[in-house]
N, C-alpha and C positions, 0 to 999 in steps of 0.2 A: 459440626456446624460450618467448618472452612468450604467441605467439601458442598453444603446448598448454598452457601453467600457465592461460591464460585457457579455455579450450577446457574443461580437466579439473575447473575449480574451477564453471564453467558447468555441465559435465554433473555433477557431485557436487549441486550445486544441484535439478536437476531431477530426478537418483534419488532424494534423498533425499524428494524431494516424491512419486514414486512405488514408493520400494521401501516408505518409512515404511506404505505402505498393503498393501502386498505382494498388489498385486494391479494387472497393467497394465491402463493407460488406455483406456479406448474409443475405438474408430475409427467415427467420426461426424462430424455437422455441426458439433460445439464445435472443431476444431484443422484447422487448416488451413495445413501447413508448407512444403508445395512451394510456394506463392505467394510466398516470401520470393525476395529478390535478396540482394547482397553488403552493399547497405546496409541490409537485415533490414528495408527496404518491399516494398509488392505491385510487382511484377517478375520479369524473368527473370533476369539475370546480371546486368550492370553498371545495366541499361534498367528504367525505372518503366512497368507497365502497367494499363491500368485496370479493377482488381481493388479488390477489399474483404476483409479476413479476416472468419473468423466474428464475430460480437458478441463483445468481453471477452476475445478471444484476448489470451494474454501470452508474446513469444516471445524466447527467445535467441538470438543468433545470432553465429557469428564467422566471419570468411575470411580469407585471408591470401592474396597473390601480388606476386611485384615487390619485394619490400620492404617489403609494405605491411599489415599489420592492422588491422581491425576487429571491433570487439566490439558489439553491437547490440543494446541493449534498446527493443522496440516493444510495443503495445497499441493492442486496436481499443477506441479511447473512445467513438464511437458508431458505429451501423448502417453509415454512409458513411468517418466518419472514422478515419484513422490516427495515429501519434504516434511516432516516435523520439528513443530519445535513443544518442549513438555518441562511442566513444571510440576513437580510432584514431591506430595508428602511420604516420607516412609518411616517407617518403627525403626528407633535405635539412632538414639543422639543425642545431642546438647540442649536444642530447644522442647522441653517439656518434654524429654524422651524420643523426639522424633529427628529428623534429617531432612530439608529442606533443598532439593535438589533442578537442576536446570541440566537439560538434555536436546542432542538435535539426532536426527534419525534419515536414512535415505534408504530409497525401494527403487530397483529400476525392472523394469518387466523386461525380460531378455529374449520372449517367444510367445505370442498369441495361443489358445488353446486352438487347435486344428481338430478334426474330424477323428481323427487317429491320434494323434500326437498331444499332451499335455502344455499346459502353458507354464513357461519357468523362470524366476524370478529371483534376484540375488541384492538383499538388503542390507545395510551397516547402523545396529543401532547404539545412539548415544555413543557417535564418533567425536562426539565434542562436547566436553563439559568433565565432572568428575571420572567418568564411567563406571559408577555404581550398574546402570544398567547397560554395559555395554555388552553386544554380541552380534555375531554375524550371522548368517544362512544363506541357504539355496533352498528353494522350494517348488516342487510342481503340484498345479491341482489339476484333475479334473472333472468334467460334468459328466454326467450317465442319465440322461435324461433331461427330462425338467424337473426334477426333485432332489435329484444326490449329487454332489462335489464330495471332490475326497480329495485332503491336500497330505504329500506328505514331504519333508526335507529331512537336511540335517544343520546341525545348529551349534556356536560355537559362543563361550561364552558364557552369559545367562542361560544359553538355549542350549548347553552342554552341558552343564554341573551334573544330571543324573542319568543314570545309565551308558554312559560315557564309554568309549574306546579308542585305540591310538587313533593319532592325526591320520586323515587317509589322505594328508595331502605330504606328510613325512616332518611338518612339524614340528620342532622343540614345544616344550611345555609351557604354558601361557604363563609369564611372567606378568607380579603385582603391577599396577600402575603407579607410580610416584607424579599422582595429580598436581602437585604445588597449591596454587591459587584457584585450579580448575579451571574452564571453560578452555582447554588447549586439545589439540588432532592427538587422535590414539592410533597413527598409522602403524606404531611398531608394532601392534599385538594383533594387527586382523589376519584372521583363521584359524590360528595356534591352540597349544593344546588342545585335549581331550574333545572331541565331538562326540554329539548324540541323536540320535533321530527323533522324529516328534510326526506327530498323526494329525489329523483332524478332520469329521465328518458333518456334513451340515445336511440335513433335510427337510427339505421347505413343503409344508403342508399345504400353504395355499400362496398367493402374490402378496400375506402379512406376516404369518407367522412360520418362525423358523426353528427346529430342535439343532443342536449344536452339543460335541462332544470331542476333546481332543487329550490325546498323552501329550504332557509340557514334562521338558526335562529341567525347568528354573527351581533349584532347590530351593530359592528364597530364604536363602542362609541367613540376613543379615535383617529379614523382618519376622524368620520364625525366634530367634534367637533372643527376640527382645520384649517384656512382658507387654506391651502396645501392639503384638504382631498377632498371627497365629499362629496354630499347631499344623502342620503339612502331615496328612494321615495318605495323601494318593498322589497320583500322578493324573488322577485324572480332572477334568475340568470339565463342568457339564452347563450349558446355557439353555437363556429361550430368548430370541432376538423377536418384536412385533413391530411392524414396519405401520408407523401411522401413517405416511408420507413419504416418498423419495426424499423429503428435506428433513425428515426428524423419525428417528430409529429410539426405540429402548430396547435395551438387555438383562435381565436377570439372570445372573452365573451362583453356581454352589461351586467356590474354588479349594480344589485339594483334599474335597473330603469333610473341607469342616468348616468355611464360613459365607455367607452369603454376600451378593455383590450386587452393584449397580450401579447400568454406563447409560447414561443419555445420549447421542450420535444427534449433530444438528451440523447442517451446512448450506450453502447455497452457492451460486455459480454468477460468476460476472456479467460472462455470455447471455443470462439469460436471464433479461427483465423482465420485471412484471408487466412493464408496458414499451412494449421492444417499440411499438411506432409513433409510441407518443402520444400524447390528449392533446398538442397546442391545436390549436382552429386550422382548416386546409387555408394552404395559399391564395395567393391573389393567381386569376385564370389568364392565362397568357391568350390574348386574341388575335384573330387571323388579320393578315394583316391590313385587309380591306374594314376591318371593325375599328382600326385603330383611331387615335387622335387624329383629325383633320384639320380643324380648326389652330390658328396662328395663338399663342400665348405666349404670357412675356416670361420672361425668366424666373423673377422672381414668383410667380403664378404656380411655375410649372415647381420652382423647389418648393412652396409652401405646400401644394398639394402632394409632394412627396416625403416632403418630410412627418406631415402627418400617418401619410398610411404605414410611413415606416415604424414609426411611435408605434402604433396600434402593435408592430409585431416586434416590439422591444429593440429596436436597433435604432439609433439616432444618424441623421445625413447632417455629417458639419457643413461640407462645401460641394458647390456644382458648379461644374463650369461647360457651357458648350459649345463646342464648334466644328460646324463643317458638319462631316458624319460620327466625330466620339463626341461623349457626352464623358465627363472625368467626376468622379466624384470622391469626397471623403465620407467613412462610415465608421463608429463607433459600437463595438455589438457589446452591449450590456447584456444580453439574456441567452444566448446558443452557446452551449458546449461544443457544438458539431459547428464548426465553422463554413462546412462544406454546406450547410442548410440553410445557414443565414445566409452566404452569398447566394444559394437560387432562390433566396424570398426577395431577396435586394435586386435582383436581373427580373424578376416577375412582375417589380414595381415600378422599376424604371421602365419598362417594355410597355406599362399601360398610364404611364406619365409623361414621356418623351412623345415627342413628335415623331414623324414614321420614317422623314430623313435622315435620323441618327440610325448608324449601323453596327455600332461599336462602343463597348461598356468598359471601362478603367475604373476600374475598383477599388481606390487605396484605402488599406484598413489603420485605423486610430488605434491604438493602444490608451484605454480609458484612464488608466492609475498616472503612464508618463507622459501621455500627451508626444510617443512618437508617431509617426508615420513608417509599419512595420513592413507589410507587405503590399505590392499592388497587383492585380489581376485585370489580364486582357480576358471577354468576351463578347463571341461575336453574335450579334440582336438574332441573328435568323436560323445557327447554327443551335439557339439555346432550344427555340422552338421547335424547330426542326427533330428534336432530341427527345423531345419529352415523352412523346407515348412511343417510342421505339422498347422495344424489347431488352437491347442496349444501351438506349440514352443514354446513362452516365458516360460509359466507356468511349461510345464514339463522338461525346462532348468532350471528355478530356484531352482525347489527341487535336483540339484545337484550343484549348486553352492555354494562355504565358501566367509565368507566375515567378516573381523575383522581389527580390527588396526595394523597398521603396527610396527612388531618388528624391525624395522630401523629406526634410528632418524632423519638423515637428508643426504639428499643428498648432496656427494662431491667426486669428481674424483679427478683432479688436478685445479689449479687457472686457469690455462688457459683456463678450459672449462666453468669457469662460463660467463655466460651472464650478466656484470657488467651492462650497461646502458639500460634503456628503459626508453621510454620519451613514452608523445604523448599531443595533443593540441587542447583543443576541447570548444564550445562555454558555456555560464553557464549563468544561470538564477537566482537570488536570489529574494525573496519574502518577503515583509512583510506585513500581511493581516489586516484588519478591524481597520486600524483607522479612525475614522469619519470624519477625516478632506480627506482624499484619500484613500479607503478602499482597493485598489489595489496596494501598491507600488512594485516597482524590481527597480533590478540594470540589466541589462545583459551587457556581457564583455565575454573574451575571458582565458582559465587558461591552462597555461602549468604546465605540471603534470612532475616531473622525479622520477627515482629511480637510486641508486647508489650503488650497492653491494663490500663491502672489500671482506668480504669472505662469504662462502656460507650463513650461521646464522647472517649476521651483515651487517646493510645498513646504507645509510644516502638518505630518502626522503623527497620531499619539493611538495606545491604548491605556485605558483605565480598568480595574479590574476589581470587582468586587464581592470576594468569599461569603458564602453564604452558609454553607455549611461542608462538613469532611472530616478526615482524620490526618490530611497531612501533617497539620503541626503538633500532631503527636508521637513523631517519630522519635526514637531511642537514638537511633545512631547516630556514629559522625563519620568525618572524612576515613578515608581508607588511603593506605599506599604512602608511599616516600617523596612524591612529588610534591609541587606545589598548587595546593588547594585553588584550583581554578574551576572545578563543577562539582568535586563530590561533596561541598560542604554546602550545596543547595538547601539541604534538611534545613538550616539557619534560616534562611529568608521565609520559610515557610513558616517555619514556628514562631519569629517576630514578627511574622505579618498577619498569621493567624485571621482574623475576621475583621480587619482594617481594608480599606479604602486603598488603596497602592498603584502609583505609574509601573504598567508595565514597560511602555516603551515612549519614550517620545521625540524625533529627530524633524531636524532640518534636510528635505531632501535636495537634491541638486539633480538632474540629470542633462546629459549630452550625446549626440551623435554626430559627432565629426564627419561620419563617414556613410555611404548605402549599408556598410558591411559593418561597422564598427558601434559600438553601445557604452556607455559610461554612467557610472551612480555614484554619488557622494551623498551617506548621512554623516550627520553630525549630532549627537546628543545623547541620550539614555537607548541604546540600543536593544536592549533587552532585558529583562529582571535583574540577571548579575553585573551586567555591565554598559558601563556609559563610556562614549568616545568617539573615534572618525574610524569610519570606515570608507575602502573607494572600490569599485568593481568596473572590470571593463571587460568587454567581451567581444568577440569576431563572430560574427554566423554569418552563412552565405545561404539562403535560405533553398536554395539547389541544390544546397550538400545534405548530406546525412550528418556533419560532424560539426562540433565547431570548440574554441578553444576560449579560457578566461582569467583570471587573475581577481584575487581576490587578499584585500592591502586590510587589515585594521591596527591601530594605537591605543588602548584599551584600558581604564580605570574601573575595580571593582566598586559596586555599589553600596551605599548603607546596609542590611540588612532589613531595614524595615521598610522598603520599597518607595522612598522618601526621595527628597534631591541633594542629599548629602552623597559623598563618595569618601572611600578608604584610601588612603595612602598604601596599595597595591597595583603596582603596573604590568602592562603583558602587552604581546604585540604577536599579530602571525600573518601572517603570507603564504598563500596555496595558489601555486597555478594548477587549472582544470582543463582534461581532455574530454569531451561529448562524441556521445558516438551512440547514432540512432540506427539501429540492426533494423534489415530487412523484414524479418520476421516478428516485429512486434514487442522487441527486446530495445533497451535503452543502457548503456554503459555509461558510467561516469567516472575518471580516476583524478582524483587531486594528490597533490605532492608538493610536500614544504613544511612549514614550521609549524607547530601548533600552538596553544596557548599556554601551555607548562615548558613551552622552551624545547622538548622534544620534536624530531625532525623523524618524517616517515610519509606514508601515503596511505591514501581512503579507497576503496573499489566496492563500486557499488550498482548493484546491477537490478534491477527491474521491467518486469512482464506488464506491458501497457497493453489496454483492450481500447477499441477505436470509441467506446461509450462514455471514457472517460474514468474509469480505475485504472490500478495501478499496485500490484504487488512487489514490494523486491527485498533487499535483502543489502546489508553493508557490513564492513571489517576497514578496520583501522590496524596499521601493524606500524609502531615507530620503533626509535635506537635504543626503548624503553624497555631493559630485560621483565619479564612476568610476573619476577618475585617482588621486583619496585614497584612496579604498576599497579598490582595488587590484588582483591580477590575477582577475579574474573580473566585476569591475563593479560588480556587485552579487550579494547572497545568491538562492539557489532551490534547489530541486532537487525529489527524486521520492520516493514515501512508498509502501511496500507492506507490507499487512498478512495475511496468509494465517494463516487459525485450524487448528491440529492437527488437530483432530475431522475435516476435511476429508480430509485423510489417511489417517486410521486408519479412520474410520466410527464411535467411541468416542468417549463424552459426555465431554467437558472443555472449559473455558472458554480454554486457554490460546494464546496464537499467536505466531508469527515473525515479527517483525518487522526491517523492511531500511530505512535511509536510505540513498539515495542524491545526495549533495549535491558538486557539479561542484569547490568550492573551500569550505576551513572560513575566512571572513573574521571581524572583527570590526564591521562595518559591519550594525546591522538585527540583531546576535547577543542571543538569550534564553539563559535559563537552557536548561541541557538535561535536560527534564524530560519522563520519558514518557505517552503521552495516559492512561495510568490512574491520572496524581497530579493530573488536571484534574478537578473536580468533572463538570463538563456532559457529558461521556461517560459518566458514573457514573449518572447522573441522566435521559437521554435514552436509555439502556437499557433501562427499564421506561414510556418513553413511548407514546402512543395509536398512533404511526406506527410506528413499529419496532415493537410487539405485531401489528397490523395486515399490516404487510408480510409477517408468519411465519406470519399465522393458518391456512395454509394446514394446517398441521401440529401443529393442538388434537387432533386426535384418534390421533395416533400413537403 
């Protein structure tokens, strides 16, 4: 039953990513799902082959036979490399006979197949975690046509238990693992003892259907051994993969002789939207300049008239000012992701609102939540035109465009103009992953959001939240480890809050900019489900640079558990300063370092793959002065971060996206506040920087 609730909650996951656009995926070079094996790496059935998915592929996968489940989240991190993370059931343990396990897995392709020469590949699985299934390989396949692959390696490990011979690398004998708490590097055993060879043949009938057959040397010691498993009568392993779609694969396997199996393959790719150019309406047409405005208007005339059309394309114009040949304006973009697209809709308007002596566009952009003045942009009226039907346009509009932080601090006209209330009310999902007893829990419910502005720099926001239905507060467990209970005893607030009414957050904000370069934020109040108190952040970006630097202060009281406005007599306090550092290539680093809220002291790295549409895959580890055996079961904190924008979906301008943690164990070791990345200044602020403008500019003139 685990294996279809995981199966149905997987494929709900990925309709919702393709019915929301209501319109299927393309079958193309972005997805590539028959490549998946049982462990959701490049492979045939049980066997790793030396394949690559596409760039940024992100797939699902699950299979079941024997006893045995697996759930497989992978992604192609770069051109060569692969990445899994797996949680799976197997025969033989504590919970109702079975073992509950958590796995990470790496493939890097070391040689393309060439004309002559095979393609070769060398992978480490489940180098993190218990290592129930850990093993290594080398492997080459190749093609003999359009029909036959034939992969073959050797395999250490799992993929060495049968038929086995000395190390041919000289080797001592693979020595047990002394897991402790698990989820820790098994660098001391890779390649050791006994290796063995392993086979595999695939012949594909037509561009759907595939027969598959491979010698696996995984004796499967520890799931035939146990009456939940089965009997291993071969070495052989025999499939049928039918390929509905480049984006969703099935497999039917007969494993070992004696029991049947089956892997569903579902994935999809960043890169590649359903609606890569968008639905919004085409632009306003930039005219020649003997069409333009002649006639004299007053000021006010000309911003009413602009501020309307800019309405129509979701961007609001707080202020104009003109003089001489610039015309300076402030803008607010409620609706583009692509900020490089809002400003060529914003020069397309101004171009056919402004009188024909302005020659020069200042752009400062508003930051809508703090009401700063983030970035400002020079362009020039004739160069914009000039650009647009060129072949180049973008590129040789960039090299005359300026772009730097804005010498304005905040926007403010009069009280009256502020936009004091926005609400809005939307459904929500919370998750809690891999406990053996329900490895799936949520709560979902419904949360009204508000914000409340006194004056332009000073708010009062809140969320309320309200369970509807789920299993969270039916959790069995409790805290873990020797620390002090500062997140793992979350299970509490869940079960006392159960199907009540509950603040999840509600503070007093403060913001300030001292400086062009400088940022600051002060809440004060119910900061988050567990915790109420002050927190202050300040941040440097120079929005020229790739990097910038922050500090992050809070004084912390736990919360009632029943999500109420009482608070516990429990105090905590942490301070992290953070290094930003945005790679050339499309890569984002973040390292924080300092105290956390159980009083240990250590640092966070954490790194993620940004696509210019607006995802975001990455990946994090925490390591404090916290030994493993204290910390508890899982070692230490990590886990895996995806952020997928709607608009992707729909092909409809909105800012907004889904967000997923996925985090192997909630410890208290290395634990922050749980605060989302849009209450961080430096993503607020590195939104309208040089690089991220740049990376979109592709798309000024759409």
């Amino acid at each position: 039953m685990w294996f279809f609730r995981c199966l149905v909650l997987s494929g709900l996951a990925l309709l919702l990513f393709d019915l929301g656009s209501l319109k299927y995926l393309k079958a193309n070079e972005f997805e590539d799902t028959a490549s998946l094996n049982t462990y959701g790496m490049p492979g045939e059935i049980d066997l790793p082959s030396a394949k690559n998915l596409p760039d940024a592929q992100f797939s699902v996968s699950s299979s079941v036979f024997g006893g045995t489940i697996r759930v497989n989240l992978s992604f192609q991190i770069l051109e060569n490399l692969t990445g899994a993370f797996r949680y799976a059931r197997l025969p033989g343990g504590p919970y109702n006979g079975y073992t509950w396990d958590r796995s990470f897995d790496l493939h890097y392709l070391l040689h393309k197949e060439k004309s002559t020469l095979p393609a070769i590949a060398i992978g480490l699985r489940d180098f993190i975690g218990t290592g129930i299934y850990t093993g290594e390989y080398f492997v080459a396949s190749k093609s003999f046509g359009s029909t036959l692959n034939v992969s073959a390696g050797m395999g250490w490990g799992r993929l060495g238990e049968v038929n086995g011979f000395k190390n041919i690398f000289g080797s001592k004998s693979r020595k047990g693992l002394d897991v402790g708490k698990g989820g820790t590097f098994h660098f001391g055993h890779f390649f050791s003892g006994d290796n063995s060879p392993f086979f595999s043949v695939t012949y594909k009938v037509d561009k759907k259907l595939q027969f598959i057959s491979e010698l696996s040397a995984d004796s499967y010691g520890r799931e035939t051994s146990s009456s939940k498993g089965f009997t291993r009568r071969s070495d052989i392993n025999l499939g049928v993969k039918y390929i509905l779609d480049p984006t969703f694969t099935v497999m039917a396997t007969w494993m070992h002789g004696d029991t049947l199996g089956l892997t569903v393959n579902m994935g999809i790719n960043p890169r590649n939207s359903p609606y890569s150019s968008g639905t919004e309406p085409a632009p306003m047409p930039i005219l020649q300049k003997k069409y333009r405005l002649q006639e004299p208007k007053l000021e006010q005339e000309i911003l009413a008239e602009s501020q309307r059309l800019m309405k129509l394309d979701g961007i609001e114009l707080k202020t104009m000012t003109l003089s001489r040949s610039k015309a300076e304006v402030g803008i607010v973009n409620r609706k583009y992701l692509n900020v490089a697209q809002m400003i060529g809709r914003v020069v397309r308007i101004l171009s056919l609102t402004l009188p024909p002596d302005i020659e020069e566009f200042k752009i400062n952009i508003i930051d809508f939540k703090s009401n700063f003045f983030v970035s400002e942009m020079l362009i020039k009226r004739e160069d914009f035109a000039e650009s647009e039907l060129k072949f180049n346009g973008p590129e040789e509009l960039w090299e005359t465009v300026s772009i730097s932080n804005s010498e304005n601090s905040f926007f403010y006209d009069e009280k009256s103009s502020i936009e004091r209330l926005s609400w809005s009310l939307y459904p929500y999902l919370d998750t809690s992953l891999f406990d053996p007893d329900d490895p799936i829990r949520f709560t979902f419910g419904a949360e009204l959001l508000a914000k409340y502005k006194y004056l332009p720099l000073t708010s009062v926001s809140g969320s309320l939240k309200q369970p509807i239905a789920g299993t969270l507060d039916d959790s069995k467990r409790g805290p873990k480890g020797l620390l002090p209970k500062v997140r793992s005893d979350f299970m509490h607030y869940h079960r006392d809050i159960s199907n009540s009414l509950f603040i999840n957050n509600l503070t007093l904000d403060q913001y300030f900019k001292p400086s062009p370069n400088f940022y600051a934020l002060l809440n004060i109040g119910f900061l988050e489900m567990m915790y109420a108190g002050v927190r202050a952040e300040v941040i440097w970006k120079n929005n020229k640079k790739p990097y910038g630097l922050g500090l992050d202060i809070a004084q912390v009281q736990k919360r009632a558990t029943n999500g109420r406005l009482k608070l516990k007599n429990e105090h905590f306090n942490t301070y992290l300063a953070s290094i930003y550092y945005d790679l050339q290539n499309d890569w984002i680093i973040k390292v924080d370092g300092g105290k956390y809220l159980a009083g240990d002291y250590g640092s966070t790295i954490s790194i993620e793959r940004t696509f210019n549409n607006g995802w975001e895959i990455g990946a994090y580890a925490t390591l404090t002065d916290v030994p493993f055996k204290k910390w508890g079961e899982g070692s230490f904190d990590k886990g895996l971060t995806i952020k997928a924008p709607i608009n992707w979906f729909t092909g409809k301008k909105s800012r907004s996206y889904a967000n997923a943690l996925i985090r192997p164990i909630t410890g208290d070791g290395g634990a922050k506040l749980n605060l989302s990345k849009e209450n961080y200044l430096y993503y607020t602020v590195s939104e309208y920087s040089h690089k991220n403008i740049l990376d979109n500019w592709a798309r000024v003139f759409r």
